[in-house]
C-alpha positions in Angstrom: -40.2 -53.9 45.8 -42.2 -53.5 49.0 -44.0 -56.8 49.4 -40.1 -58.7 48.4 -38.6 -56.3 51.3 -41.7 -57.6 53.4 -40.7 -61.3 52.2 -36.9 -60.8 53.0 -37.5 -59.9 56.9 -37.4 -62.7 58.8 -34.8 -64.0 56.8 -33.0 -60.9 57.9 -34.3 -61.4 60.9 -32.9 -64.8 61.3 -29.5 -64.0 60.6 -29.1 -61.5 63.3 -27.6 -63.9 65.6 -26.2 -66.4 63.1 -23.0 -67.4 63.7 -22.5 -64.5 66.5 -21.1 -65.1 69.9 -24.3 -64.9 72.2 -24.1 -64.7 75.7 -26.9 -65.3 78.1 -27.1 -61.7 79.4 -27.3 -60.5 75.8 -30.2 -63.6 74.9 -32.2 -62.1 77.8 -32.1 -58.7 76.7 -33.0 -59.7 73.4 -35.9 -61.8 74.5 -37.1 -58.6 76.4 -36.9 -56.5 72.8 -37.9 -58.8 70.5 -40.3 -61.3 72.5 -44.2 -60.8 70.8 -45.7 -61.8 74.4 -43.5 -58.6 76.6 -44.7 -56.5 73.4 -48.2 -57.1 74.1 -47.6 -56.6 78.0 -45.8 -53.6 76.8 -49.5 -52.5 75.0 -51.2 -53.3 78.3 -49.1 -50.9 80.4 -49.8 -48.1 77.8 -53.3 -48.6 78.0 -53.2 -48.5 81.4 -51.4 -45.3 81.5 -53.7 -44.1 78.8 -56.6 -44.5 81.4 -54.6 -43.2 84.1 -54.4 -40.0 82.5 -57.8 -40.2 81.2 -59.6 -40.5 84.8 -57.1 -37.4 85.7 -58.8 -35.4 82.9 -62.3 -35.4 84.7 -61.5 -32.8 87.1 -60.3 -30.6 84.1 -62.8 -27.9 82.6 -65.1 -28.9 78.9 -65.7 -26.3 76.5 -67.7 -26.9 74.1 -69.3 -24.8 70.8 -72.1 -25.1 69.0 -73.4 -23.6 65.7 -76.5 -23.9 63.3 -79.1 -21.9 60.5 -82.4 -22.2 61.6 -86.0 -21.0 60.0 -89.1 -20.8 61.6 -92.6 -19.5 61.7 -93.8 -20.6 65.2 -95.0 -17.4 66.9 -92.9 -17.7 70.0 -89.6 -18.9 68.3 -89.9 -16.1 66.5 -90.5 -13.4 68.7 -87.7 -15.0 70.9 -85.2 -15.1 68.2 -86.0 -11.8 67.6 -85.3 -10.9 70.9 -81.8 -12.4 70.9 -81.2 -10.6 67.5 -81.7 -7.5 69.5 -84.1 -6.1 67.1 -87.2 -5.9 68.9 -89.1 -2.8 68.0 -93.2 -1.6 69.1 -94.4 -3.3 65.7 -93.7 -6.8 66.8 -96.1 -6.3 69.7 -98.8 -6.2 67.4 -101.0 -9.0 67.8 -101.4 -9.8 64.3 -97.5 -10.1 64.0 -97.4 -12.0 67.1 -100.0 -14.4 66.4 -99.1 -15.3 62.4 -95.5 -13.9 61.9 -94.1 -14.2 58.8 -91.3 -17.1 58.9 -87.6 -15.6 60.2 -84.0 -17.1 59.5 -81.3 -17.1 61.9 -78.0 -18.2 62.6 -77.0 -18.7 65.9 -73.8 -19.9 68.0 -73.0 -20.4 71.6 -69.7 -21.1 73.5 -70.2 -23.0 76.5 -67.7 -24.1 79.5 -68.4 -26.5 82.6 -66.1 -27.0 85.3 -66.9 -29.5 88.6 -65.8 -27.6 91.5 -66.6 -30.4 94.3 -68.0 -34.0 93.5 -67.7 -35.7 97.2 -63.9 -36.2 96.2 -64.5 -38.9 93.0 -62.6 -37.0 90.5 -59.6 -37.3 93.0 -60.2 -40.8 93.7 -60.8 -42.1 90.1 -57.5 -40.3 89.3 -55.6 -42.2 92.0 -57.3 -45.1 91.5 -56.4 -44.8 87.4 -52.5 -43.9 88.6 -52.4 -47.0 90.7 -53.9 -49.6 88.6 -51.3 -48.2 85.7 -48.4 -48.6 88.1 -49.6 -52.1 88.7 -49.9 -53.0 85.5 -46.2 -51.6 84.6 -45.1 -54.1 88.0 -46.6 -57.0 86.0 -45.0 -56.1 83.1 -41.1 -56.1 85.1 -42.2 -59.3 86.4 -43.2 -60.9 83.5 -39.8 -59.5 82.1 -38.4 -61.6 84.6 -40.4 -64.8 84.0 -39.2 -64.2 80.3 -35.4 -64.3 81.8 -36.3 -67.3 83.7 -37.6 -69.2 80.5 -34.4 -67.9 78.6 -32.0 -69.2 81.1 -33.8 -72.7 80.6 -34.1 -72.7 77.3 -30.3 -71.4 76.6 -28.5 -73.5 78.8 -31.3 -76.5 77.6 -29.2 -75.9 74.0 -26.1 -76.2 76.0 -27.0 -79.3 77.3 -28.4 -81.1 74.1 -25.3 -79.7 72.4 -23.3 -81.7 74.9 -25.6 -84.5 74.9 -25.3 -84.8 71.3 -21.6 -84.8 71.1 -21.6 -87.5 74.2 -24.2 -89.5 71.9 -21.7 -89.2 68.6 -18.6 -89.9 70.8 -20.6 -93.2 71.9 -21.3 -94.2 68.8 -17.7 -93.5 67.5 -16.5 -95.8 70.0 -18.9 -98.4 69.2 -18.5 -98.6 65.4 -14.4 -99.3 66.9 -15.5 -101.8 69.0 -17.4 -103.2 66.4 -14.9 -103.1 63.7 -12.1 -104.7 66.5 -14.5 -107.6 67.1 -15.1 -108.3 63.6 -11.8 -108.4 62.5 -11.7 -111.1 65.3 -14.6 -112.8 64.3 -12.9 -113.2 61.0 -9.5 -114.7 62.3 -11.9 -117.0 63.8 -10.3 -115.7 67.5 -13.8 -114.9 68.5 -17.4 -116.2 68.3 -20.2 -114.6 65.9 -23.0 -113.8 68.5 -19.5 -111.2 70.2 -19.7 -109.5 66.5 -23.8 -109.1 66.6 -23.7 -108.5 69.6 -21.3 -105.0 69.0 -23.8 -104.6 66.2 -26.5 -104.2 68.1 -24.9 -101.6 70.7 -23.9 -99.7 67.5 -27.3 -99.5 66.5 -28.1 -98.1 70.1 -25.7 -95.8 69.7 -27.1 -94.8 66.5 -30.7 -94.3 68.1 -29.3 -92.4 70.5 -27.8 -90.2 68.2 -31.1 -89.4 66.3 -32.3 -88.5 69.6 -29.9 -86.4 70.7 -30.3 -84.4 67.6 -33.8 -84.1 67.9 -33.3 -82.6 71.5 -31.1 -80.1 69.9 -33.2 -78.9 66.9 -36.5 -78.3 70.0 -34.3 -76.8 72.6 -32.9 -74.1 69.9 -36.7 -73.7 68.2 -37.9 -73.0 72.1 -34.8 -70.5 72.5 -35.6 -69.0 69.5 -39.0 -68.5 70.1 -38.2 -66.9 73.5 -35.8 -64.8 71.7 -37.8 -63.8 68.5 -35.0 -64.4 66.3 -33.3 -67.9 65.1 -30.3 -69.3 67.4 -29.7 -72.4 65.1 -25.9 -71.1 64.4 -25.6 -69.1 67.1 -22.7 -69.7 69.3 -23.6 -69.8 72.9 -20.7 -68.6 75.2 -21.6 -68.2 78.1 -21.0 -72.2 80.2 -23.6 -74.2 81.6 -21.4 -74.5 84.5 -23.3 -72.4 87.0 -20.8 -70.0 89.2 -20.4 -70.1 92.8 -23.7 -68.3 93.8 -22.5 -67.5 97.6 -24.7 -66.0 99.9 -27.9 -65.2 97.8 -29.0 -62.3 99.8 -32.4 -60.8 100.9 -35.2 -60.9 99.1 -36.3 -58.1 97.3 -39.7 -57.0 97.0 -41.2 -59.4 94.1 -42.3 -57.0 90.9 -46.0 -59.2 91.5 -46.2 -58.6 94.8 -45.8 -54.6 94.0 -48.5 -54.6 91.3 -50.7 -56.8 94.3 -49.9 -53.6 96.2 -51.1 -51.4 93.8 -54.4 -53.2 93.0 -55.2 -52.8 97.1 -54.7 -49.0 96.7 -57.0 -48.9 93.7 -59.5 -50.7 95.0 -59.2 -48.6 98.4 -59.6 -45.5 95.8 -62.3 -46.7 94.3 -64.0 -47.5 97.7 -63.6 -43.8 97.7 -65.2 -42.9 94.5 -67.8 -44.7 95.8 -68.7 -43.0 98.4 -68.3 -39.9 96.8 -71.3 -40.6 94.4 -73.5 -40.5 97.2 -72.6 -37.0 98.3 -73.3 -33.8 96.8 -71.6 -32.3 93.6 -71.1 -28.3 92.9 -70.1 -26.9 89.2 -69.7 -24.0 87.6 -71.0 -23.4 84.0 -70.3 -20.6 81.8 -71.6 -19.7 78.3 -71.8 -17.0 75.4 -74.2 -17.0 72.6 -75.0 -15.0 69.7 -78.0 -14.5 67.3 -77.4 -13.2 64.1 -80.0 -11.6 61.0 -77.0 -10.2 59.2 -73.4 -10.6 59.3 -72.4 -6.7 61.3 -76.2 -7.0 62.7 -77.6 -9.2 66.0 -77.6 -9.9 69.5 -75.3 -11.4 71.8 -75.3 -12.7 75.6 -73.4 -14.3 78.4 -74.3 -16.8 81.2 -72.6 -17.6 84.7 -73.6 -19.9 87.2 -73.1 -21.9 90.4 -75.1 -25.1 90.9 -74.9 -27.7 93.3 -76.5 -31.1 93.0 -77.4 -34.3 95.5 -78.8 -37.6 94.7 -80.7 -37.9 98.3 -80.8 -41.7 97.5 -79.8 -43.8 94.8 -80.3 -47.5 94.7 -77.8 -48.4 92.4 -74.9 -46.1 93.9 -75.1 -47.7 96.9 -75.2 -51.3 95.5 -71.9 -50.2 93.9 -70.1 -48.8 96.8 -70.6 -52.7 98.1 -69.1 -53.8 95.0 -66.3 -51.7 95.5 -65.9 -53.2 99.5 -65.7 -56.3 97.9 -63.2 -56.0 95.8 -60.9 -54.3 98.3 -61.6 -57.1 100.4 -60.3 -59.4 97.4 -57.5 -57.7 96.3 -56.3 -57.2 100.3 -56.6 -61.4 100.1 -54.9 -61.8 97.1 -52.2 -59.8 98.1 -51.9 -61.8 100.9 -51.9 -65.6 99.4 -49.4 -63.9 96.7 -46.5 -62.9 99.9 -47.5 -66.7 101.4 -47.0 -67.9 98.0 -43.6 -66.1 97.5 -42.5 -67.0 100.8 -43.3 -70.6 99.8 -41.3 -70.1 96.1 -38.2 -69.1 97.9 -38.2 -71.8 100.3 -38.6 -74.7 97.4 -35.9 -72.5 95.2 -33.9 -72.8 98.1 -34.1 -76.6 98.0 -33.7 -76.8 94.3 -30.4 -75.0 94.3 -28.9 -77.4 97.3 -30.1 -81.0 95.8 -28.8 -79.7 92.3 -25.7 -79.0 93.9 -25.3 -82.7 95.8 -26.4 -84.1 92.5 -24.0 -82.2 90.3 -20.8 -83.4 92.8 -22.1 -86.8 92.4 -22.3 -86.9 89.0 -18.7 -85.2 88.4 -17.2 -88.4 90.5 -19.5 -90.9 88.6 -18.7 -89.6 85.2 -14.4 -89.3 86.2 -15.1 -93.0 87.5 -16.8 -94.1 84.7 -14.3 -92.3 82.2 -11.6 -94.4 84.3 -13.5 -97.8 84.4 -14.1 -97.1 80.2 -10.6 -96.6 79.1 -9.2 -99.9 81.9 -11.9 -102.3 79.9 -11.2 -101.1 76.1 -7.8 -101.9 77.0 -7.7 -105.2 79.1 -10.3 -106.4 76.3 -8.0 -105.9 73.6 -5.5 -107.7 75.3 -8.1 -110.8 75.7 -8.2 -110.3 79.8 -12.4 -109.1 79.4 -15.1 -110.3 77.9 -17.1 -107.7 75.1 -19.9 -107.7 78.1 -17.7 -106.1 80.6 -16.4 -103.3 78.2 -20.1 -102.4 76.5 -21.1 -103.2 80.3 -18.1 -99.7 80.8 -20.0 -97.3 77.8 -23.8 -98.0 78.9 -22.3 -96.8 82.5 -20.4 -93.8 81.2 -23.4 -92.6 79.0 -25.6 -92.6 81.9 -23.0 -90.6 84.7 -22.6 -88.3 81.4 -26.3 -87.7 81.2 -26.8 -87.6 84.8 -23.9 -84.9 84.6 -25.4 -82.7 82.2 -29.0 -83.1 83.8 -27.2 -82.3 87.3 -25.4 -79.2 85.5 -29.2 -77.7 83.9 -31.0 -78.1 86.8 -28.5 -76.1 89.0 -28.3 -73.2 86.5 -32.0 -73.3 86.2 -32.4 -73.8 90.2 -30.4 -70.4 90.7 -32.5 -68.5 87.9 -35.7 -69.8 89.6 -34.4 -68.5 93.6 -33.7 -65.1 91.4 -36.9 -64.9 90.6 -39.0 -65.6 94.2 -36.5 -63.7 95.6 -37.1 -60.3 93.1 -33.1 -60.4 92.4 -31.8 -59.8 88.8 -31.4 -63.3 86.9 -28.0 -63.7 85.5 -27.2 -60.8 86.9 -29.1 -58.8 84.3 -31.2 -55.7 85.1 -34.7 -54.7 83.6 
């Protein structure tokens, strides 16, 4: 029963957006659950936090315990275990008992606890260091939410458009199998020549090509959405319009999720600049133990240690050979965050752009394809009535297929234009918050 439940799940899976209205908020929110590459980032962060918390736990105390049966006949192991079994008495001063004892058994068990007090402030650092390297990793993970978003809103409204392409395609072709039938039908009264009906055969079969392509374009812009998405989108029906809204004034920039975890990298590396140093000063612990040695259960000894120690490398090749790795790589990450803000401030200028031309284009294509829409329906007509030749009105569909594809090209590239400004400028894409 198991392994057919296994079997059945991603064709559960598959139907969980079958046939249900999908918006492009809700497909971003899905691709942020469901997407295998933001559950691995996911993984990352919690490792990171995982050794966040782990460099926190060096300045925290280790207690330790120890236990064991030993048996021995060497003359001073014995005379000191009897000493910790507090059972020394005159006899064992004798030197014939000192120098060939008989063998003694013992079991023994100690409790021990170690505590740095001050180690030139590298516990501290590594903690802060750990803390800031997990908070950059969780800033990568918000941005590559929204790079996810970014490749949702292409991918979605890329369905949208080879949808719509496909339906122009099949609405080209209808109106060429009419054409072709019309001319036939003439070509068989003898009212017109036979090259008019091959040549209406030959559109058709352009129009047919077309078609195949068009479908083709649909079936790889749903598999990309649904790879995005983690779930199949093949039925799904996808509400929300390719017509992008009136974005307005697009507002300041926020501070980019990238450029935050670039941030955070500088403050680790600072930390561990830090660290560093710290291995090259003195260190000062406290250690702590109890210990017992036992001949019998009820009978035996038992002691307690406490100490203060301090410790200091005077020099230490490699220490110092590693604070100038750590230098380094604050230098680099104080770079890279640098580049990353002129590359950001590069992103948002081109997004900027992208938005404006896709507007110009998308009003252009909006007159083209009402012109062309005009110019088609004046040519069928005046061709029926035997005013235009077959060349003028196939002359009318090759024109309206290309404004309608320069349309819906116009329409995808504004929509994607806005999501990529979103995205340089740290704003929510589609509106939708991580």
């Amino acid at each position: 029963m198991v392994n057919k439940m296994s079997l059945l799940l991603p064709f559960l899976a598959s139907l969980l957006v079958a046939g249900e209205p999908l918006s492009i908020q809700d497909a971003i929110r899905r691709a942020w659950q469901d997407q295998s590459g933001l559950q691995a980032g996911q993984a990352m962060v919690d490792r990171a936090r995982a050794e966040s918390d782990a460099m926190k736990a060096l300045r925290l105390p280790t207690l330790s315990t120890s236990v064991g049966l030993q048996r021995t006949d060497e003359p001073m192991m014995v005379f000191g275990t009897r000493l910790n079994q507090a059972r020394i008495s005159a006899a064992d001063f004798n030197p014939a008992s000192l120098n060939h004892p008989d063998a003694l058994t013992a079991l023994g068990m100690s409790l021990n606890l170690s505590q740095p007090l001050y180690a030139g402030g590298r516990i501290q650092a590594a903690g802060r260091a750990g803390e800031a390297m997990a908070q950059s990793e969780a800033s990568l993970q918000a941005h590559r939410r929204q790079q996810v978003a970014q490749a949702v809103v292409q991918a979605y409204f890329g369905t949208q458009a080879a949808r719509q392409g496909l339906a122009y395609a099949e609405d080209t072709l209808r109106q060429a199998q009419e054409t072709e039938r019309f001319v036939q039908a003439r070509v068989d009264q003898g009212l017109m020549l036979k090259s008019e009906a091959l040549r209406t055969a030959a559109f058709r079969a352009q129009a047919e090509a077309a078609r195949a392509e068009a479908q083709q374009r649909v079936a790889t812009a749903q598999s990309g959405l649904a790879l995005l998405m983690g779930v199949s989108t093949q039925d799904a029906d996808l509400i929300s319009g390719i017509e992008a809204p009136n974005p307005g004034d697009h507002g300041a920039a926020l501070r980019r999720s990238d450029l935050q975890a670039a941030t955070f990298q500088v403050l680790a590396a600072q930390e561990g600049v830090k660290a560093s140093r710290g291995s090259l000063l003195p260190e000062v612990g406290l250690t702590a133990s109890w210990g017992t040695a036992r001949y019998t259960w009820d009978g035996g000894g038992t002691w307690t240690n406490l100490g203060i120690g301090a410790k200091w490398t005077l020099f230490s090749g490699p220490d110092r050979r590693r604070l100038e790795v750590a230098r380094a790589s604050e230098r680099a990450a104080a770079l890279n965050l640098k580049w990353q803000e002129q590359q950001a401030s590069r992103e948002i200028g081109e997004a900027t752009r992208a938005v404006e031309t896709a507007q110009v284009r998308l009003r252009a294509a909006r007159e083209a394809v009402a012109a062309s829409e005009s110019v088609r329906t004046l040519r069928q007509a005046r061709h029926r009535e035997g005013l235009l030749s077959l060349v003028e009105v196939l002359d009318a569909e090759s024109g309206l297929s290309g404004a309608r594809a320069l349309l819906l090209a116009s329409q995808l590239d504004l929509r994607i234009s806005q999501a990529q400004l979103a995205l340089a400028m740290g704003q929510p894409i589609e509106g939708v918050k991580p």
